[in-house]
Backbone as CSV, one residue per row, in Angstrom:
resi,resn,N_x,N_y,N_z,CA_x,CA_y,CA_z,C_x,C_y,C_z
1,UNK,3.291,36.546,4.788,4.493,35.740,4.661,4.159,34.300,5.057
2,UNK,4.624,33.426,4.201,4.462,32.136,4.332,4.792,31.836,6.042
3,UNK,4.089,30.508,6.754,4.798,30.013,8.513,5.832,29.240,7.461
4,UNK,6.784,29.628,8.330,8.458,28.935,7.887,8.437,27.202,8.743
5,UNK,8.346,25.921,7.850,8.111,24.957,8.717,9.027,24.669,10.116
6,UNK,8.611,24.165,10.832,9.313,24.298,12.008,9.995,22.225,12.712
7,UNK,10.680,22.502,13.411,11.676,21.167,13.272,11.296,20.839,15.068
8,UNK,10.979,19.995,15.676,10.342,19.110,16.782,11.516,18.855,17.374
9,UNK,11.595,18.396,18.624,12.723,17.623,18.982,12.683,15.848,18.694
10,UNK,11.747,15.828,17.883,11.805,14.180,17.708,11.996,13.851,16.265
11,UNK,12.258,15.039,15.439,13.076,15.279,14.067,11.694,15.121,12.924
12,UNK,10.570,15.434,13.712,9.186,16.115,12.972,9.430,16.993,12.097
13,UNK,8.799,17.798,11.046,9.007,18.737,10.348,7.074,19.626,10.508
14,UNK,7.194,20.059,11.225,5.481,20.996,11.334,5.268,21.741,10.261
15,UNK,4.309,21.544,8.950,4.206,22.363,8.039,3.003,23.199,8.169
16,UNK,2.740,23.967,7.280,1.049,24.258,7.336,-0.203,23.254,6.937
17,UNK,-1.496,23.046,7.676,-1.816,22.296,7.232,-2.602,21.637,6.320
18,UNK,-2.336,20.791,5.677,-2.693,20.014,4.438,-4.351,19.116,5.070
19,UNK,-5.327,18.432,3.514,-6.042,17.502,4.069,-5.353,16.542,3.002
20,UNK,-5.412,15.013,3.900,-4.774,13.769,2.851,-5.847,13.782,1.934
21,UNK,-5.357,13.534,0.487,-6.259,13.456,-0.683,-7.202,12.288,-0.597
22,UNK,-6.875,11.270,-0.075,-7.210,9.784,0.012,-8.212,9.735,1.328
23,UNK,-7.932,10.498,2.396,-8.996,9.812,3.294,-9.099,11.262,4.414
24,UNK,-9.194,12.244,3.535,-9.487,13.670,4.223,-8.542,14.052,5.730
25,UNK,-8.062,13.558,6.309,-7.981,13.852,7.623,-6.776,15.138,7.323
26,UNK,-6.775,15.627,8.063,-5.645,17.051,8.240,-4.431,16.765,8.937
27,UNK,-3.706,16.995,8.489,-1.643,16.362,8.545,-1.356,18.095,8.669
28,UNK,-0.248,17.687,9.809,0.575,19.457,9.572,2.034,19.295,10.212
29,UNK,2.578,17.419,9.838,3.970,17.323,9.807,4.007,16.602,9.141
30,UNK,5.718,16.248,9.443,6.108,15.016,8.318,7.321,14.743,8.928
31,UNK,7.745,13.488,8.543,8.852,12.738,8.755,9.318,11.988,8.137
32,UNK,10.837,11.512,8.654,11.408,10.362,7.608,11.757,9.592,8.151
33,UNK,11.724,8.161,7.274,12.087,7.050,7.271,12.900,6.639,8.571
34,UNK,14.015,7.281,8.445,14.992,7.332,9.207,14.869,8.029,10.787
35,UNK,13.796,8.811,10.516,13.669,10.370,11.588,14.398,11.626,11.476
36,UNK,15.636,11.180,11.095,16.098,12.717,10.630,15.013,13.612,10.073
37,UNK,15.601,15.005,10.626,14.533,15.941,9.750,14.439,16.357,8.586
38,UNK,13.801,16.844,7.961,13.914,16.859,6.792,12.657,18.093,6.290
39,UNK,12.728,19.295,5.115,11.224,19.360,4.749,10.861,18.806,3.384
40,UNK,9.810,18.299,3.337,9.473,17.563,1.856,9.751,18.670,0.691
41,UNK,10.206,17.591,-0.650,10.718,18.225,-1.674,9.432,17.695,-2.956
42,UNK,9.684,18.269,-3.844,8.301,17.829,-4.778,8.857,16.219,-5.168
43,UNK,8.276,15.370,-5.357,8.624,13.668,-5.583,8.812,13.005,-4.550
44,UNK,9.235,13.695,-2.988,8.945,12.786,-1.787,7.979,12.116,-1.789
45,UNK,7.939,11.421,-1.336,6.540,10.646,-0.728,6.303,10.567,0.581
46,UNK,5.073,10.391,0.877,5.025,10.423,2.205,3.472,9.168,2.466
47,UNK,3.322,8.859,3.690,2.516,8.007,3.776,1.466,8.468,5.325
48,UNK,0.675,8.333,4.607,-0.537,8.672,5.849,-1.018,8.160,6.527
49,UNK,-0.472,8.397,8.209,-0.673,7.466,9.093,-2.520,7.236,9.408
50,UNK,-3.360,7.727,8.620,-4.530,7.705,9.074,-5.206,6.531,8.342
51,UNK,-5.050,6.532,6.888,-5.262,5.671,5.708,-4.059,4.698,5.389
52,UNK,-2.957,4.894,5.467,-1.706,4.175,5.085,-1.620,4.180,3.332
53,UNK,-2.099,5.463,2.529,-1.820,5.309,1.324,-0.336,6.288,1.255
54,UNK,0.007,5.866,0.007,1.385,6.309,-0.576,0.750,7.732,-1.069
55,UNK,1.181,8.625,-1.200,1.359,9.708,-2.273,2.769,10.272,-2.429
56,UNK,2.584,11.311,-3.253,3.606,12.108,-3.508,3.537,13.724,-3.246
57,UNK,4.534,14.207,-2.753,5.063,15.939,-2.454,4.630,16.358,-3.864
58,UNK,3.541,17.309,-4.486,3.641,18.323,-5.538,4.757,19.343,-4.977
59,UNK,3.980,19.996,-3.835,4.267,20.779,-2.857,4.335,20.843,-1.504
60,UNK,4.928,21.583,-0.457,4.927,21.213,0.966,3.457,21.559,1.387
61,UNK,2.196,21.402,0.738,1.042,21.243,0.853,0.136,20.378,0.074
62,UNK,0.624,19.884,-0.644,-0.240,19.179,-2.373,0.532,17.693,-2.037
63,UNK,-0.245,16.760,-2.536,0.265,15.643,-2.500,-0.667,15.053,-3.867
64,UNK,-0.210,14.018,-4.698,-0.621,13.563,-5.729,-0.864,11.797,-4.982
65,UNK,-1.493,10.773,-5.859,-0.912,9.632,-6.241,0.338,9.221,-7.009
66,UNK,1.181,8.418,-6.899,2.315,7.856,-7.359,1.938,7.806,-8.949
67,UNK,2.966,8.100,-10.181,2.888,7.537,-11.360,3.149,6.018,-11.700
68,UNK,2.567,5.630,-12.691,2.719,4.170,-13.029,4.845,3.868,-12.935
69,UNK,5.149,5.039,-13.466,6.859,4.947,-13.922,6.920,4.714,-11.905
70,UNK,6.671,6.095,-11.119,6.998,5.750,-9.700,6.648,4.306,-9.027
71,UNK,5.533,4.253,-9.798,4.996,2.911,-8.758,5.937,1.184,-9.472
72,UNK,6.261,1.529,-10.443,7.329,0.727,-11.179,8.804,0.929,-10.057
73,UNK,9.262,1.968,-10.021,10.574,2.473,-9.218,10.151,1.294,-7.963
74,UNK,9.242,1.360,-7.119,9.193,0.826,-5.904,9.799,-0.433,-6.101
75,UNK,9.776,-1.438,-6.883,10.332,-2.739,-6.578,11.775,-2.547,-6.853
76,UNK,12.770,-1.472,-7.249,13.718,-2.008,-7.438,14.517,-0.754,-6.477
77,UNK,13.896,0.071,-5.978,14.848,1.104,-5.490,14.901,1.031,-3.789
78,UNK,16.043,1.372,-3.482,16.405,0.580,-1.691,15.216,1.801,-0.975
79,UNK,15.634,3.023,-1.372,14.830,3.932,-0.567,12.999,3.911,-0.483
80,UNK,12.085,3.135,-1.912,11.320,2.461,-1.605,11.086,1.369,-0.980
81,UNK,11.950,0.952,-1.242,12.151,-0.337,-0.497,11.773,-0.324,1.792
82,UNK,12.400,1.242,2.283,12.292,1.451,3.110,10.951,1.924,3.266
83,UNK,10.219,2.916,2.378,8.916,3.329,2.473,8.044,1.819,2.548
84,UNK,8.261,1.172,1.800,6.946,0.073,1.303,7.018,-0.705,2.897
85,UNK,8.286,-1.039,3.923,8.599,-1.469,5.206,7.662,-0.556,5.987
86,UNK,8.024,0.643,6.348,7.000,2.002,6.881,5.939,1.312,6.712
87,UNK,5.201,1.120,5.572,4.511,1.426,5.302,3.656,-0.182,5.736
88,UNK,4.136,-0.987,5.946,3.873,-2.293,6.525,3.866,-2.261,7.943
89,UNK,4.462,-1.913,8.434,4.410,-1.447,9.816,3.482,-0.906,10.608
90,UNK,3.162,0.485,9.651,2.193,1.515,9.649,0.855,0.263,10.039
91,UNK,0.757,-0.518,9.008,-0.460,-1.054,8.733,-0.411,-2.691,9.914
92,UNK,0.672,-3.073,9.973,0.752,-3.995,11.467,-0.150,-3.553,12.586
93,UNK,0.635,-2.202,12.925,0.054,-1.429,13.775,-1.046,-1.134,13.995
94,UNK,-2.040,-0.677,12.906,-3.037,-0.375,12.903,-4.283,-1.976,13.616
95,UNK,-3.705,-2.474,12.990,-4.335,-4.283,12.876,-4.149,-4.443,14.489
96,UNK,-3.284,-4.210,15.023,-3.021,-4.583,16.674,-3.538,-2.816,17.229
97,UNK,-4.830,-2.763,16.653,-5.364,-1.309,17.291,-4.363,0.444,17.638
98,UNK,-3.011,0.594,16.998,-2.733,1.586,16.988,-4.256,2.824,16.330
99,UNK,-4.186,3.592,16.792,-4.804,4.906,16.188,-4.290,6.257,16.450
100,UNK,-4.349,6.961,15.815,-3.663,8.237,15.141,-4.797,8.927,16.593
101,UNK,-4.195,10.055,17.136,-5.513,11.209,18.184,-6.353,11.674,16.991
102,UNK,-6.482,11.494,16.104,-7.204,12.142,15.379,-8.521,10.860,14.875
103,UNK,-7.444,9.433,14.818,-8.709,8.546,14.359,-9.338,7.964,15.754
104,UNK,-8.652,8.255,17.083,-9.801,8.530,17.833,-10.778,9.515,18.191
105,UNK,-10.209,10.197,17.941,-11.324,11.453,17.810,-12.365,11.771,16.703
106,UNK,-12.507,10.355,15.615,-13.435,9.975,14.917,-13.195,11.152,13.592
107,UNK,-11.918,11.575,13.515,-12.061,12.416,12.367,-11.414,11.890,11.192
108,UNK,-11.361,12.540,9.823,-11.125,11.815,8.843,-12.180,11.022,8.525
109,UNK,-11.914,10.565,7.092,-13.207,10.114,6.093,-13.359,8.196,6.589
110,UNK,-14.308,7.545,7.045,-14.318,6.357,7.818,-13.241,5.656,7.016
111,UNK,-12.803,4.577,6.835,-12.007,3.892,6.298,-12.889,2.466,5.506
């Protein structure tokens, strides 16, 4: 029987775990924008705090790259609009030395 994902008190979603397509490292939550909880649906997106690339939910394990039509959507839709912010942030952060326990622990594909 599938692990049924499980919900954090900080409005995490713990799935089983995935490796990011883009820069290998192993993810086994997710979150939103907002923090509310949520579990990913196929066309979510989600962004990887290790690499900071965009993909997309196939499945609550599969993640794709964005389509040209999705990556078009981003300039005009509010809820990208909040990811592409995330996702600037994400990458602020990184620049003023944030790291993931995992990219100190030297795992994942170098950057």
């Amino acid at each position: 029987m599938p692990r049924q994902p499980q919900r954090d008190f900080t409005g995490v979603t713990r799935l089983p775990p995935w490796l990011c397509p883009s820069c290998g490292l192993m993810n086994d939550a997710v979150g939103t924008v907002d923090g509310s909880p949520g579990e990913p649906q196929p066309g979510d997106a989600l962004i990887c705090l290790h690499c900071a690339a965009i993909r997309m939910f196939e499945s609550r394990t599969v993640q794709r790259a964005p389509t040209a039509e999705e990556e078009a959507a981003f300039a005009s839709d509010p809820d990208w609009a909040e990811l592409r912010a995330a996702r600037a942030r994400l990458l602020t952060m990184q620049r003023r030395g944030f790291r993931t326990t995992q990219q100190q622990r030297g795992q994942g594909r170098p950057q």
